[in-house]
N, C-alpha and C positions, 0 to 999 in steps of 0.2 A: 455434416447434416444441417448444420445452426444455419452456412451458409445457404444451401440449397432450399433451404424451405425461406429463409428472406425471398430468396430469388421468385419464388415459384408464386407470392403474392399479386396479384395480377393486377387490383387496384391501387398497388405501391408499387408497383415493376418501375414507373418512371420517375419515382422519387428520388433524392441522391439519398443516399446512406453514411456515405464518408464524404468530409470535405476538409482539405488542408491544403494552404498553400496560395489559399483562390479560384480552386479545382473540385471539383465534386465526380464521382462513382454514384452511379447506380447499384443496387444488388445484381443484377443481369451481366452489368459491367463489373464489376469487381469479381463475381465468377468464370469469366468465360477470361476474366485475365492470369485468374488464378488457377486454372484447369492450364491456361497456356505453359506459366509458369513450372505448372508440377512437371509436365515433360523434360526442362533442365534439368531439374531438383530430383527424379527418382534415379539419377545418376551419381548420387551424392551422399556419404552418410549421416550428414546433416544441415540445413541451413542456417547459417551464425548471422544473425543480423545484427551488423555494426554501424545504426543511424541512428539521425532524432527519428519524434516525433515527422511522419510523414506519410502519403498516399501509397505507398509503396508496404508499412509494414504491415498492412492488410491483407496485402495483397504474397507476401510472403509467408502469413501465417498459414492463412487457407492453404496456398498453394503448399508447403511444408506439410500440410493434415494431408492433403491428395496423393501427394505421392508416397505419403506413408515414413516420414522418415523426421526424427525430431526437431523442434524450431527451438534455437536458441537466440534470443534478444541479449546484447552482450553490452554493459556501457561504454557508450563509444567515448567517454571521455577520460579512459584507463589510461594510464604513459607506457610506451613501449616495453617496461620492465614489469608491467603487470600483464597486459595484452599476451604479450608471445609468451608465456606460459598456459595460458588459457586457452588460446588457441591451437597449442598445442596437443592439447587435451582431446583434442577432435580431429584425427587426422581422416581425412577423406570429407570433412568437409565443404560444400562452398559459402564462399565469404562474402558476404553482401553490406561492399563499404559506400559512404555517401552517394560518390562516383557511377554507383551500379544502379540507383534506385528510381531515377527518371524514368528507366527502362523499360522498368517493370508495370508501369505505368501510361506509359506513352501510347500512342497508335500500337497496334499489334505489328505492324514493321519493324517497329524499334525494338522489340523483345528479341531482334536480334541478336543485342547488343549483349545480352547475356547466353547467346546461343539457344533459344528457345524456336521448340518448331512452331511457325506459324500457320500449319495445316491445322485442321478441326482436330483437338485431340479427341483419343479415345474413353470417351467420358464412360463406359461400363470398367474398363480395367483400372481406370483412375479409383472409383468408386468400391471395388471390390476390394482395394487395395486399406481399405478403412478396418480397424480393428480397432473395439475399442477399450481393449486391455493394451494398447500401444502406445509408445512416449508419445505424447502430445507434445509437449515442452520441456525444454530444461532452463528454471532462473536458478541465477548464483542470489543467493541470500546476501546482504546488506554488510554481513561480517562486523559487528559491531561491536563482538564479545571476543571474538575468535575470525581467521580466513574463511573466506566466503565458500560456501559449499553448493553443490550442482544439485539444486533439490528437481524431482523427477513426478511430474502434471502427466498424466495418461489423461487419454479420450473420455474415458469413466468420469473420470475427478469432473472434470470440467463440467461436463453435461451432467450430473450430479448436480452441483452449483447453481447452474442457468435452470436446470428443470424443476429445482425446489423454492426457486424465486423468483421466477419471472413467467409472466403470462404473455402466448406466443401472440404476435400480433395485437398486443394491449395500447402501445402508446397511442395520443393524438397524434393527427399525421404531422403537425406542425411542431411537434417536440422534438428537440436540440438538445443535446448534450457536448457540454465543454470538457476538454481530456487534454492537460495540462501533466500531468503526471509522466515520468520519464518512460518510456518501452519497453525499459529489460525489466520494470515493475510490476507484481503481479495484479498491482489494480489496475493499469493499463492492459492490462489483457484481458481482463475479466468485461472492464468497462464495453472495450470493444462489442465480447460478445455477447452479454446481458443486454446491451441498447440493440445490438443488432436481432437479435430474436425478439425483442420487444416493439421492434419496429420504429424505434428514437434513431434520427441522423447523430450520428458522431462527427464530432468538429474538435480539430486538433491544432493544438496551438505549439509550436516547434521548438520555444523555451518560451520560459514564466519570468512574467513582469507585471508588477501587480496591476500596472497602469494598462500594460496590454491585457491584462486579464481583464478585469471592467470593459475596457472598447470593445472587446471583442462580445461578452455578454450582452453587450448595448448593442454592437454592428448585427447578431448573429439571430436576435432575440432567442437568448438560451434559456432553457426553460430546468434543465438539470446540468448540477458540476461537482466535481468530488476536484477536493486540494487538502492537503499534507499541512501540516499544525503550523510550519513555517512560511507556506503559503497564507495560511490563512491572514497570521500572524501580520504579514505586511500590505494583505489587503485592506484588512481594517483601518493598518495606519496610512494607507493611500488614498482613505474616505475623510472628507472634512465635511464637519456637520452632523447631522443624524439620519442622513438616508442614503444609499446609496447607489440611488435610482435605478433599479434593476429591475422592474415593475412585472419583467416577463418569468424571472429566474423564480420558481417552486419550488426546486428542492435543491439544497447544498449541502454535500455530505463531506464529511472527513474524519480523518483519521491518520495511519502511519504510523504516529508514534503521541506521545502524551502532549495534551493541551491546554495550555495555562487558563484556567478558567474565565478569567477578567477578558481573557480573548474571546472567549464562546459566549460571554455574554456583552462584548460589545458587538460582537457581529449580528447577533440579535436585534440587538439596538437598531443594525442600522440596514439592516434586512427585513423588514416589517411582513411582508408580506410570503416571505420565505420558508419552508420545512426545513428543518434542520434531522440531519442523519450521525450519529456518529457509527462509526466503523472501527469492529476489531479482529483481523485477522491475521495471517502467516504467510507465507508463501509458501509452507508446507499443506495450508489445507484450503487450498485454490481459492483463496479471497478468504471474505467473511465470516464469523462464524457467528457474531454476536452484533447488534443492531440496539441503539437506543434513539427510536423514533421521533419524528416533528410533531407526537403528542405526548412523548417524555418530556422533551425540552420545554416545549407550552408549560405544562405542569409544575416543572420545576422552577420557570422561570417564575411563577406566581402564586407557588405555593407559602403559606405558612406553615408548614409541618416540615419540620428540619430534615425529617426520614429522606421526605420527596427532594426536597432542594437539593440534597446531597446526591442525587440521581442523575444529576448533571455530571456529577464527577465518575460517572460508570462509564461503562459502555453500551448500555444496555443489559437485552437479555438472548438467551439463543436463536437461532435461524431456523427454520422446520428443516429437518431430517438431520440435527444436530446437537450431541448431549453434551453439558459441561458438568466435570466434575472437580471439588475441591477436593486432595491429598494431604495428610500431615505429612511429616519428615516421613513417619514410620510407616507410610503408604495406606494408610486408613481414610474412610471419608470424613473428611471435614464438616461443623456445625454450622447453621446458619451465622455468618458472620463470622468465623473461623479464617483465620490467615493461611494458605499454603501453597502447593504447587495446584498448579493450573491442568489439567489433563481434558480432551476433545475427541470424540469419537461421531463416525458417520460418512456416509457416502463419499464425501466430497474429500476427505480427510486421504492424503497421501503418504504424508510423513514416510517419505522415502527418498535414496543418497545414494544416486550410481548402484543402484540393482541392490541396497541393503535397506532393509525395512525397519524404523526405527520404533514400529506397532510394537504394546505387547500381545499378549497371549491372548485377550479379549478384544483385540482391535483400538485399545486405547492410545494417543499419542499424546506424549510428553511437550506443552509448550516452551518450557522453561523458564515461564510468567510465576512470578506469584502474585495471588489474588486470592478475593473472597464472592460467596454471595451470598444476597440478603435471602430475606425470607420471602421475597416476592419472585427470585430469580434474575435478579440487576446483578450483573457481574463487574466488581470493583478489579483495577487492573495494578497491582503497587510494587512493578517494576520486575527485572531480569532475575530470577534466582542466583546468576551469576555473581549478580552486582551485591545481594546481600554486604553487609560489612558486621563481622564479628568484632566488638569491643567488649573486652573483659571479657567474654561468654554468651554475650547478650545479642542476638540475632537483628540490627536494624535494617530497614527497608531504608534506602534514597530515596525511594521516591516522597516517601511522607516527609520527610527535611527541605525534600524542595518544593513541594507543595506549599508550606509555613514562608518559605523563603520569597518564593512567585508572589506571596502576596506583601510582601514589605513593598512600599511604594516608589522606592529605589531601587529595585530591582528587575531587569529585563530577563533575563535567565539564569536559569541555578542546573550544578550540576556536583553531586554530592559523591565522594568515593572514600573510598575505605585507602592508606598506607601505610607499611607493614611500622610497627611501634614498638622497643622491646619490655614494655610495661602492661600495656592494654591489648597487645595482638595485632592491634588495627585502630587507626586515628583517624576521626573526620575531617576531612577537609573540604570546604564548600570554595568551589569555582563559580564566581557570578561575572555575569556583564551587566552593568550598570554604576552604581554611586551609591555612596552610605560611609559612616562609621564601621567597621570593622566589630569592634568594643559593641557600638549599639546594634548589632544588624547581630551577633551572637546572642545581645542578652532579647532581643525579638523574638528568638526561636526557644531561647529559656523558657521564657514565660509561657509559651505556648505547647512545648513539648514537655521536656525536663532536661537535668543535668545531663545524662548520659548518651541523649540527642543530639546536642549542642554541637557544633562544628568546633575542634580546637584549631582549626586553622582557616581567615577567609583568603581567598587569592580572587584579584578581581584581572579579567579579560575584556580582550576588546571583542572577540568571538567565541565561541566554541565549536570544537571538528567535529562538522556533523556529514550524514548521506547526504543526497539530493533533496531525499524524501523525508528530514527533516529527525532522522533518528541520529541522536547522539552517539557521537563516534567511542566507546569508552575507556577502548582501547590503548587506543590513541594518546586520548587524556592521560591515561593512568604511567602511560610510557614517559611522558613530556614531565610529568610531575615527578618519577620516581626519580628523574634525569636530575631536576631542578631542585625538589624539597628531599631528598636525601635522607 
């Protein structure tokens, strides 16, 4: 549908809408390639798409929505011993590796090259073939806690999403958007079709470099861009000076995962003319759910009331057609300002896993966050339920230990876990990359938390294992450590 009504714009019809590579689509052209397409692809029980960023997974998405049959974005930078289990998951699939994707894209000739008929397809049987209680998509979640899970996006979810945020045919025609984020990501899919009903060209960059990121903002004049905390992170340090001459770029959102403040506000710095977005969502409940605006960040950035400053460190507040509630342990609702589980309800909201629905009874889904919120409705984000660490009895959050830590000035990243102790249950130990005393960079966090906060252990890195998209691996970590600190 998103697509068809792009298409059906008549004083945008010859506008590009997609451009990667040095190649540009039309909406006219991106559908009549994607109608091609579905003629393969309704022979199939689903399409896996295993590429970058490119003109093609557009052009695979749509066509995957046409012929009615799931589109899976899968990271193509998996090693054989992760791939062919996954793909195994999907038999009667087709596979759409690097190799395939010129094709898809090329003259309509070349749609040979994946067996696509080149006659006028049957655009009412394509169309009718649209249901929209049907898999739209399947992404594997990030697996950060646990192995990645096939979380399951229907037609609904989506349009849901695009319908309660975006106004159809709102952008200037001359607005750009930059799409740096990887493809099997659900902001990458999202970004896709919120600019494309909004009537913003999408411009996609094939991998992130921070230096390619600016040229290309400058070559493209991008006017919007959404990047991942780690992205951000070495954009700023790729700016020398206090500007970053981006004179055309309005709005810069981001999100993924948590962002060291000192980052958000040097990018400010050197963004003057810039909105700033932060974004928090799932990939269970098709993007966003919570937004804290380029008139939060303003605010915060110049307020004197401590309330408002700290609004910097939220994520904002809810999306329309989207409720957020705070849980205690014992499933009650939370007080303004109350610590607990995170729970999200609303149209857009999927929270579903291979045909098992993780709702409850009221349609509520579990993030697995814990947080709070104020009394204005800012919602604080203080890390994985998961990752809690129990010492002595005492419930701490990581994230508040690395927040204290992010701000020591030796410090580049922190990453704080709990291992098992037979005294305390569980022992802090804080992972950093950077430089410090050991002795002073604990008694840092003394003085600002307390005793029972305190890291008894520091271990300093040259990295830490993280996704693409900038979420801490903790897994991982906590494997490597238990190997190591014993």
């Amino acid at each position: 549908m998103i697509l068809e009504m792009a298409a059906s714009v008549g004083d945008r019809s010859d506008r590009p809408v997609v451009t990667a590579g040095g190649r540009s689509l039309t909406a006219p052209e991106l559908l009549h390639r994607a109608r091609a397409a579905a003629h393969r692809f309704r022979q199939h029980q689903a399409v896996l798409y295993l590429g970058a960023n490119h003109l093609a997974y557009p052009v695979a998405l749509f066509g995957a929505a046409l012929a009615g049959v799931p589109f899976v974005p899968v990271n193509y930078r998996l090693g054989t011993h992760q791939l062919t289990p996954l793909l195994a998951r999907h038999p009667g699939a087709l596979v759409l590796r690097p190799g395939d994707l010129d094709a898809l894209v090329g003259d309509l000739e070349d749609l040979d090259n994946l067996g696509v008929r080149r006659e006028e397809p049957d655009t009412d049987a394509l169309d009718a073939s649209q249901d929209q209680d049907a898999v739209a998509v399947l992404l594997y979640t990030s697996g950060t806690t646990a192995e990645p899970k096939a979380a399951v996006l229907r037609h609904r979810h989506l349009l849901a999403y695009v319908l309660n945020t975006q106004e159809f045919a709102s952008a200037e025609t001359d607005d750009a958007t930059l799409v740096a984020v990887p493809p099997y990501h659900v902001a990458g899919l999202m970004n896709l079709l919120t600019n494309l009903y909004s009537g913003r060209r999408v411009v996609y960059l094939e991998a992130f470099g921070a230096g390619e990121w600016l040229e290309a903002v400058r070559r493209e004049r991008i006017t919007h861009a959404l990047v991942v905390p780690t992205m951000l992170s070495r954009i700023v340090a790729e700016v020398h000076g206090d500007d970053a001459a981006a004179p055309a770029l309005r709005s810069l959102a981001y999100g993924g995962a948590r962002t060291p403040r000192r980052v958000v506000e040097r990018a400010l710095r050197i963004f003057p003319q810039t909105g700033f977005v932060n974004a928090y969502g799932l990939t269970e409940t098709a993007s966003s759910i919570a937004v804290l605006g380029p008139d939060d960040h303003w605010q915060a950035s110049v307020s004197d009331d401590p309330a408002i400053r700290d609004r910097l460190g939220s994520v904002g507040r809810a999306l329309p057609g989207v409720e957020i509630q705070i849980r205690t342990e014992d499933g009650q609702p939370a007080g303004d300002g109350e610590t607990g589980l995170v729970f999200v309800r609303g149209e857009q909201i999927s929270g579903e896993y291979g045909g098992r629905s993780a709702l409850d009874g009221d349609g509520w889904f579990a993030t697995r966050d814990r947080g709070r919120l104020d009394a204005d409705g800012y919602l604080f984000i203080e890390g994985r339920a998961d990752d809690t660490i129990i010492r002595g009895g005492e419930n701490i959050a990581p994230a508040e230990i690395e927040d204290v830590l992010l701000a020591h000035p030796g410090i580049v990243e922190a990453a704080v876990v709990g291992l098992p102790d037979p005294e305390w249950g569980q022992r802090i130990v804080a992972i950093l990359v950077g430089e410090g005393d050991p002795a002073e960079i604990r008694q840092w966090v003394k003085d600002r938390l307390r005793s029972s906060k305190t890291p008894d252990a520091i271990v300093f890195r040259a990295e830490l294992p993280k996704t693409e998209t900038g979420k801490l691996l903790r897994r991982i970590l906590l494997a490597e450590l238990e190997t190591t600190h014993a």
